[in-house]
C-alpha positions in Angstrom: -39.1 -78.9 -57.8 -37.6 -80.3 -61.1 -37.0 -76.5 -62.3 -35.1 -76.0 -59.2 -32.9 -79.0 -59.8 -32.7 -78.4 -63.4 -31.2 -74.9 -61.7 -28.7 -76.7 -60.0 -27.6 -78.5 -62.3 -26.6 -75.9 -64.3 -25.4 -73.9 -61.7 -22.7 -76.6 -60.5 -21.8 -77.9 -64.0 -18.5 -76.2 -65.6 -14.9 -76.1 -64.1 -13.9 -76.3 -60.3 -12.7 -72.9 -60.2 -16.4 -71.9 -60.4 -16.5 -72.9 -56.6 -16.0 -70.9 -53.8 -16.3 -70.4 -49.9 -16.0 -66.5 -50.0 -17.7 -64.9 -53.7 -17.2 -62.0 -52.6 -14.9 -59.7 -54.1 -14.5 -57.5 -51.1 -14.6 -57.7 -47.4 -17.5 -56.3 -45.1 -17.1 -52.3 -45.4 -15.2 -51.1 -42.2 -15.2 -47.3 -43.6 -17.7 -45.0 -42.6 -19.3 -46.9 -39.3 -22.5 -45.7 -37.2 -21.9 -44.8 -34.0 -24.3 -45.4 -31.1 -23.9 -44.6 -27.3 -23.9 -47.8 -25.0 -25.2 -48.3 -21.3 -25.7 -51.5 -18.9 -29.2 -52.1 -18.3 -29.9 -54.7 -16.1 -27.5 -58.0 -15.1 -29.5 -61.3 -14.8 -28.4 -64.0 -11.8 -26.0 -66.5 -13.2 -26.8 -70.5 -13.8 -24.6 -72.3 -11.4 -21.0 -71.1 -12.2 -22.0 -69.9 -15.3 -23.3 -67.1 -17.0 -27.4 -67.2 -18.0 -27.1 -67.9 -21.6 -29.9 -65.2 -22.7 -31.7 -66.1 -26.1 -35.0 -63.8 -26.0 -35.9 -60.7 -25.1 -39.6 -59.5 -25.0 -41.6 -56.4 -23.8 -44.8 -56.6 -22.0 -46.4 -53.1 -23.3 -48.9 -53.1 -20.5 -46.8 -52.5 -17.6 -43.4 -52.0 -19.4 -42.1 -55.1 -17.9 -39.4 -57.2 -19.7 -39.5 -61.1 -19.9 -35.9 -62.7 -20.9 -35.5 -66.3 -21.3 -32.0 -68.6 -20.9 -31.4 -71.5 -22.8 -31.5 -74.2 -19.4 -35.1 -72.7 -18.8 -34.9 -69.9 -16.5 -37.1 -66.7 -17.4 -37.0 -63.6 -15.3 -38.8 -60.5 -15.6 -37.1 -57.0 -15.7 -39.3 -53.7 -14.6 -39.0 -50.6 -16.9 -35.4 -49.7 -16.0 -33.8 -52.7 -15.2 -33.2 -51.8 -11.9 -34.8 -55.0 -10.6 -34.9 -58.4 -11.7 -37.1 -61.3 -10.6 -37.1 -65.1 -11.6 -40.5 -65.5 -12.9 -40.6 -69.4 -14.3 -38.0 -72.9 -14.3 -39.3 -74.4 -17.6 -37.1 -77.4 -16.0 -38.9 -77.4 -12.8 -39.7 -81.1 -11.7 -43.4 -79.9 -11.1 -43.5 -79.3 -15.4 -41.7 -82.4 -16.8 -40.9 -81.0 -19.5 -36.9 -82.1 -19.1 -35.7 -78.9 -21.0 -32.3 -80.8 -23.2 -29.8 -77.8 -22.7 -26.6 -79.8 -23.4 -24.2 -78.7 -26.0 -24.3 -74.8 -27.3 -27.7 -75.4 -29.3 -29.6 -76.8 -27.1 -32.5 -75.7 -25.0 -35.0 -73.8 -24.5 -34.9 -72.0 -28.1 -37.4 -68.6 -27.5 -39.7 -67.4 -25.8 -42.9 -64.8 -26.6 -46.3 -63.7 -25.1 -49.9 -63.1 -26.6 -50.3 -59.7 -27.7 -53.5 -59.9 -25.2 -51.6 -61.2 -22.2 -51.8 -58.0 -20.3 -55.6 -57.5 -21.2 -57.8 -58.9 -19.5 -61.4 -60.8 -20.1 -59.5 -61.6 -23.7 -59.1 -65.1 -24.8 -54.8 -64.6 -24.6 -55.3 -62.9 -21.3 -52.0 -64.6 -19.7 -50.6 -66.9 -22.4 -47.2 -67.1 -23.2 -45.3 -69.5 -25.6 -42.0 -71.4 -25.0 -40.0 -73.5 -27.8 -37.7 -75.8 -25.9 -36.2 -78.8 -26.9 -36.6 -82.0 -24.3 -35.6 -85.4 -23.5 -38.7 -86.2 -22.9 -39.0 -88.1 -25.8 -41.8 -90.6 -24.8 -45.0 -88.9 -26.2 -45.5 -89.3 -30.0 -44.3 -86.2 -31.9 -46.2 -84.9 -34.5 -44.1 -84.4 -37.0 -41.2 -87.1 -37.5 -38.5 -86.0 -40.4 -38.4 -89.4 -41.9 -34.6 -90.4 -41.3 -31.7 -89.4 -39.0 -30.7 -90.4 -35.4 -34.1 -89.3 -33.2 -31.8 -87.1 -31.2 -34.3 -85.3 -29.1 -37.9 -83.8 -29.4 -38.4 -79.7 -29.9 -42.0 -79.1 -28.4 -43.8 -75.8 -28.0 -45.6 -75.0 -25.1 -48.5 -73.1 -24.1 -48.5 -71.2 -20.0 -51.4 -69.5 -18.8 -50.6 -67.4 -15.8 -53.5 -67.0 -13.4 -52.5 -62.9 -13.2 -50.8 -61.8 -16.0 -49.3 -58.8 -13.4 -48.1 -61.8 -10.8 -44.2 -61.2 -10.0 -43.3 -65.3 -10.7 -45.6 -67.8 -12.7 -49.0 -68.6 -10.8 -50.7 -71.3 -13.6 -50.5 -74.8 -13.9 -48.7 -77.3 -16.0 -48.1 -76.2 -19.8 -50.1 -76.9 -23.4 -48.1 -78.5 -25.4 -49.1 -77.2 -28.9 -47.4 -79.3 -31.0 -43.8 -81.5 -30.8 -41.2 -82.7 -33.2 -38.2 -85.7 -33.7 -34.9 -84.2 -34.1 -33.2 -86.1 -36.1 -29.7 -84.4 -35.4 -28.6 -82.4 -32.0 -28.0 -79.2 -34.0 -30.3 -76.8 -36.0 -32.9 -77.4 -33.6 -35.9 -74.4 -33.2 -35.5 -70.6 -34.2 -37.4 -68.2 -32.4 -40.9 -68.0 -32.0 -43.0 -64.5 -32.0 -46.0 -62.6 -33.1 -46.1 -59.8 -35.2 -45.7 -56.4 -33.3 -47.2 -54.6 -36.3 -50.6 -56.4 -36.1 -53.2 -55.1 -34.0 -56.9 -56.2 -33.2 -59.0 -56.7 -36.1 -55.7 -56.8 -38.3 -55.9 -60.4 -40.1 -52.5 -61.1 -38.2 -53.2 -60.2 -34.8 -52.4 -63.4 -32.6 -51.0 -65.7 -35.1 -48.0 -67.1 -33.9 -44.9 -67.5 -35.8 -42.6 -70.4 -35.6 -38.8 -70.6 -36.7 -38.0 -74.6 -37.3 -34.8 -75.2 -38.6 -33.3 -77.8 -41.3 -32.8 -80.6 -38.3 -29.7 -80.7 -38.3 -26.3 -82.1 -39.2 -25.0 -80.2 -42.4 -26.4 -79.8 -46.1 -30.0 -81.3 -45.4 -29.2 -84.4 -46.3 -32.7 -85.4 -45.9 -33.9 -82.4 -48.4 -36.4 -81.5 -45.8 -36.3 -77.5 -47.0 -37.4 -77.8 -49.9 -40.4 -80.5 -49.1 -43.7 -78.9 -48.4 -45.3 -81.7 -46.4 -42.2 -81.4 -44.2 -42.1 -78.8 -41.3 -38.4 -78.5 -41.0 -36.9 -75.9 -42.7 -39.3 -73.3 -42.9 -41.3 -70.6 -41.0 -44.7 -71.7 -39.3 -47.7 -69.1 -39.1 -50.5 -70.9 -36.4 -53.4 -69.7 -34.4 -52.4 -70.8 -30.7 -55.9 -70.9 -29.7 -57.3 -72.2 -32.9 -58.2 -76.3 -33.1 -57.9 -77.3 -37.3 -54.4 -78.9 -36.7 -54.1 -82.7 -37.3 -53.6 -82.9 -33.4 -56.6 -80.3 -32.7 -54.2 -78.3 -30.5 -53.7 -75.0 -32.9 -55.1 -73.4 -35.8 -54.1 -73.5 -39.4 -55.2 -69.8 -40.6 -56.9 -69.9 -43.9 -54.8 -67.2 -45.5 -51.6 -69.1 -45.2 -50.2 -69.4 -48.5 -50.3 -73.4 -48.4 -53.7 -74.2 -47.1 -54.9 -74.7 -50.6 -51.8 -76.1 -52.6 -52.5 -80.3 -51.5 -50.2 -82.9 -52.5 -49.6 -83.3 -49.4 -48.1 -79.7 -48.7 -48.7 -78.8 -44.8 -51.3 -75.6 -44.3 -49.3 -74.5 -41.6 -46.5 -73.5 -43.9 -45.5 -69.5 -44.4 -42.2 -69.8 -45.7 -39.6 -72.4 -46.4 -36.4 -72.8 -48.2 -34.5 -71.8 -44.6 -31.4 -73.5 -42.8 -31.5 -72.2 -39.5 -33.7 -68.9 -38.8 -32.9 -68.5 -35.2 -34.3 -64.9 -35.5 -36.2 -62.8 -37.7 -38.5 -59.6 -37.5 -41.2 -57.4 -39.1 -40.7 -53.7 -40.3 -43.9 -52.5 -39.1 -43.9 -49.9 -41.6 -44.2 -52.1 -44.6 -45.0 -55.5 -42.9 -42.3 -57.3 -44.5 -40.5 -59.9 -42.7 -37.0 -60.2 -42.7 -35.4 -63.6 -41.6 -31.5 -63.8 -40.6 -30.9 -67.7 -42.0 -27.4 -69.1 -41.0 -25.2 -70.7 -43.6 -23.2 -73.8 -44.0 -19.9 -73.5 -44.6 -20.1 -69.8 -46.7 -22.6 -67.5 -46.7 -24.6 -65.5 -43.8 -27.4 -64.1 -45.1 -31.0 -61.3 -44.2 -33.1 -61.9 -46.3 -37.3 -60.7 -46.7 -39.9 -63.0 -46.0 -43.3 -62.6 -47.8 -46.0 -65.2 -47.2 -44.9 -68.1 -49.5 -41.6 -67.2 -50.2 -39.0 -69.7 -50.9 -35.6 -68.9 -49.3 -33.8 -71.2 -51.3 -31.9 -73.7 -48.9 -30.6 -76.2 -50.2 -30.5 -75.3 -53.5 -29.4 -72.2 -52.9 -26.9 -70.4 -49.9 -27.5 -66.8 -50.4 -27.2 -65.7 -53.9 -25.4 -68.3 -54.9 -26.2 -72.3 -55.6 -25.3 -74.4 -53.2 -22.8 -77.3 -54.1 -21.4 -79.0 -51.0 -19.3 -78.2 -47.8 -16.8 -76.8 -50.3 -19.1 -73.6 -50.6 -21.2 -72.4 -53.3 -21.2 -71.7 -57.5 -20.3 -68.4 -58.9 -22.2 -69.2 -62.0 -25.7 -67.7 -62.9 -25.8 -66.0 -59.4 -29.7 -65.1 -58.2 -30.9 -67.0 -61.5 -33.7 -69.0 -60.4 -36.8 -66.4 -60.3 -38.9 -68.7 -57.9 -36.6 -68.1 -55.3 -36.6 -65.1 -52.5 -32.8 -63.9 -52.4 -31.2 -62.0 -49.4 -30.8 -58.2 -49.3 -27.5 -58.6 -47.7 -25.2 -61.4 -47.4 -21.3 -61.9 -46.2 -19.1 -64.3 -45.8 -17.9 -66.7 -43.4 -14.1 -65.6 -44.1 -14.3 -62.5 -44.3 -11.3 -61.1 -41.6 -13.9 -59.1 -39.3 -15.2 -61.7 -37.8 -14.0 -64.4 -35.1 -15.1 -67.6 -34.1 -17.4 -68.7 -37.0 -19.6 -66.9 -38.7 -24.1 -67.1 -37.9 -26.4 -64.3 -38.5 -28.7 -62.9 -36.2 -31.3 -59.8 -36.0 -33.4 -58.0 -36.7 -34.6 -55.2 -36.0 -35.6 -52.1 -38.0 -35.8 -49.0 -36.5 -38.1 -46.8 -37.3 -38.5 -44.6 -34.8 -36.8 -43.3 -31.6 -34.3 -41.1 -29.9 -31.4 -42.8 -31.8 -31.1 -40.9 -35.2 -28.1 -42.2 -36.5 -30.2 -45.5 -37.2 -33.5 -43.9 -38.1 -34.9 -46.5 -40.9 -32.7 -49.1 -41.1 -32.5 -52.7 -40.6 -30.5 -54.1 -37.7 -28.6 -57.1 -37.6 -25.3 -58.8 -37.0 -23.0 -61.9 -36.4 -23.8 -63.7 -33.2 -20.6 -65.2 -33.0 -18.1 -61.9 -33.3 -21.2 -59.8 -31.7 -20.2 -57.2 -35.3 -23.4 -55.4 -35.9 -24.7 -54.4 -39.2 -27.2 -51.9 -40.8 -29.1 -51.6 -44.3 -31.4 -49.1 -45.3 -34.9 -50.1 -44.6 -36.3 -47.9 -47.5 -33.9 -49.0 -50.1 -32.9 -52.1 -49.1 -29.9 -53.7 -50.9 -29.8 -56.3 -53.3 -27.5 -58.5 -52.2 -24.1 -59.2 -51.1 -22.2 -56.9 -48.5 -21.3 -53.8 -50.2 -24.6 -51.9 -48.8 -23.8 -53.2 -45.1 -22.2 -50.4 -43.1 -20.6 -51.5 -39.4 -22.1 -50.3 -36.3 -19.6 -49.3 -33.3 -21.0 -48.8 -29.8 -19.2 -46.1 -27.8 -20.1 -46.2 -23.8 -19.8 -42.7 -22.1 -16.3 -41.7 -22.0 -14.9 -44.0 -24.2 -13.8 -44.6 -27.9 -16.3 -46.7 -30.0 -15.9 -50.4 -29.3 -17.6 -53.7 -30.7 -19.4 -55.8 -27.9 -17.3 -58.7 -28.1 -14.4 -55.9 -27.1 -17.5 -55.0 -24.1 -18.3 -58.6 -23.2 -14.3 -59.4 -22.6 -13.6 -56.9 -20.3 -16.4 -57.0 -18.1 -15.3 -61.0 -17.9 -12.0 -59.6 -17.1 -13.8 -57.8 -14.3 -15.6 -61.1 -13.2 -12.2 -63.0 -13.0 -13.3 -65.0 -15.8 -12.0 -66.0 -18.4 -12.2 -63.4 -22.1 -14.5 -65.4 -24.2 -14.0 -65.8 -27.7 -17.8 -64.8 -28.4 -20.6 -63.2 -27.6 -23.9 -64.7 -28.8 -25.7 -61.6 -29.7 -29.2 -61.0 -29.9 -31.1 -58.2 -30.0 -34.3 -56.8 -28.1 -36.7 -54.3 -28.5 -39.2 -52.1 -27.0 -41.6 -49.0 -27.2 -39.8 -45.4 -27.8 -37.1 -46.8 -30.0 -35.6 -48.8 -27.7 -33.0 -51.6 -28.7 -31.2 -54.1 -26.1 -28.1 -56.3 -27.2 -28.2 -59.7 -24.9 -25.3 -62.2 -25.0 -24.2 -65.8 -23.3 -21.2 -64.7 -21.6 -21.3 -62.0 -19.1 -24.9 -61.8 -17.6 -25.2 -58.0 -18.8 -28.0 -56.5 -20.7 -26.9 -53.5 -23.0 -28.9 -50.7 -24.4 -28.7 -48.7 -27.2 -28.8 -44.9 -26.9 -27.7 -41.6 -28.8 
């Protein structure tokens, strides 16, 4: 810890004109995009007056069936082609309690996953699934408490066990709760939650659960919880749902996370920390690496890998770059603290291709599937301005956006398009007003397939040649 402030230090000392919101000396490459076909999948039922603000969604690879979440606790399931949709659980159903907190545009429930054995049954995660919501329930004692702030609202994650995992709605009773935390802000709340598609039975892996938990909030971790290994926030989890070695006794702490054995107070459950907000990340299952998409403060997005023990950087670092304040980042002695895991892309918040803010999201890398234009490379974009990016997965950059190439989605008939372009004129349809935003995630499932969810228009969108 005292070499990384040394770092910083350094890094800020010198003239102002070291100091920058955009160190970049040229703007996300617009030359040369991929082009992908486009088609509607499958529209989900609208909350209230408004659209279902769509966060995660998962494939059950049993039956095919899709499970996608909203943020004020609805989750529905999709068959195969979409063609039907079903409302299988109300996370804020009076009969749970749990009082899902879905006010303001980070608020809610967060992500959603199921145990890789969910579908199989006589196995211990035969009809388990996980759900990372924040409450107002506030009443029982969290387990992890940041030590400061304005005890905004718990995050909690909770364990279902559906009687039959085939069942068309939810058949089990009340939730687990696994663990819960003190917000101490209303902002940077959870990430996403999700086990590792690449792991199978007998893989070291298999069912351990991993946890996004963001910096809690506010701006510049004023409370330097990234950084603190007997803190929780800001960093990536790694538990056994159906283990018992926590301090609570409701998970498991797996012995080959690369804490357990560090003391001083550093918590076992830790995989990786140094993170701001890592509302989504995701495994190349041909190397195992994960890649995180972190959001910035007030500069820098950034995709970054993920090994066991890595240290991201925040908030000594933003990107590639040290971290000095709201005013942006250092230019001097970029990447120059070896302990520290840098992004293989980054862009800035300025840069004129996006709208509406700047926040990464992701990731997916594809692999394999009918889509060869983005055969082995890493997926990921700006929720905000719905932009989508690709890197190559086999040489992946080393920073900063000049390997980043733009991905335009063309539906049948038409020129190529962004999905913020998509999103606005099927509100325009809807006699709703264009949003300025899409709130874009991605989804995934067997043969290569690659959905594109958003807040705004209900529509699920699928990639194809």
């Amino acid at each position: 810890m005292r070499n990384a402030l040394l770092t910083l230090v350094l890094l800020v000392a010198g003239p102002a004109c070291a100091q920058t919101s955009n160190p970049f000396p040229e703007p996300i490459p617009t030359h040369d995009p991929i082009v992908v076909g486009v088609t509607d999948f499958a529209v989900l039922p609208d909350a209230g007056n408004e659209p279902t603000r769509m966060m995660t969604m998962v494939e059950e690879p049993v039956s095919g069936r899709f499970f996608v979440s909203g943020m004020r606790g609805r989750v529905f399931t999709l068959d195969r082609d979409g063609g039907s949709v079903t409302e299988y659980l109300d996370v804020d159903g009076p009969e749970w309690g749990v009082g899902v907190n879905s006010s303001g545009r980070e608020r809610g429930v967060q992500s959603f996953t199921l145990h890789p054995q969910f579908a199989e049954a006589g196995t211990p995660g035969y009809g388990r699934f996980y759900v990372w919501t924040d409450t107002g329930n506030t009443g029982p004692d969290p387990d992890f408490r940041p030590g400061g702030g304005n005890d905004s609202h718990d995050t909690v994650l909770l364990e279902w066990r559906a009687a039959d995992a085939s069942a068309l709605a939810y058949d089990g009773g009340p939730p687990r709760e696994l663990l819960r935390l003190e917000q101490p802000f209303g902002n940077h709340n959870g990430g996403q939650i999700a086990f590792n598609p690449g792991a199978g039975p007998g893989d070291a892996d298999h069912g351990l659960l991993y946890v996004g938990v963001a910096d809690g909030g506010s701006g510049g971790d004023p409370m330097g919880l990234s950084q603190n290994l007997g803190s929780v926030f800001g960093k990536i989890l790694r538990i056994d749902p159906l283990g018992s070695g926590s301090a609570n006794g409701q998970y498991g702490i797996p012995p080959g996370n690369p804490f357990v054995e560090v003391g001083g107070g550093a918590l076992g459950e830790v995989y990786v920390l140094g993170v701001r907000n890592p509302q989504r990340f995701g495994w190349d299952v041909d190397t195992g690496m994960l890649y995180v998409a972190d959001i910035g403060q007030n500069a820098i997005e950034e995709l970054s890998p993920a090994p066991p023990g890595a240290n991201l950087g925040w908030n000594l670092w933003e990107g590639s770059y040290g971290y000095v304040g709201r005013s942006g980042v250092s230019t001097r002695n970029p990447r120059g603290d070896p302990a520290m895991t840098y992004p293989v892309a980054e862009y800035a918040h300025g840069d004129p291709l996006l709208t509406n803010r700047a926040a990464s999201t992701g990731v997916h890398v594809y692999r394999g599937g009918p889509i060869e234009a983005l055969r082995d490379l890493i997926l990921f974009g700006d929720f905000p301005s719905g932009e989508i990016f690709a890197i190559d997965a086999n040489d992946p950059p080393g920073g900063g956006n000049g390997g980043m190439r733009r991905v335009l989605l063309r539906p049948e008939g038409e020129e190529p398009t962004t999905l913020l372009n998509l999103v606005q004129a099927r509100s325009a349809v809807l006699g709703r007003e264009a949003p300025g935003r899409t709130d874009l995630r991605f989804g995934s499932a067997a043969e290569g397939r690659v959905f594109l969810t958003n807040k705004h228009d209900g529509m699920i969108r699928v990639l194809k040649p």
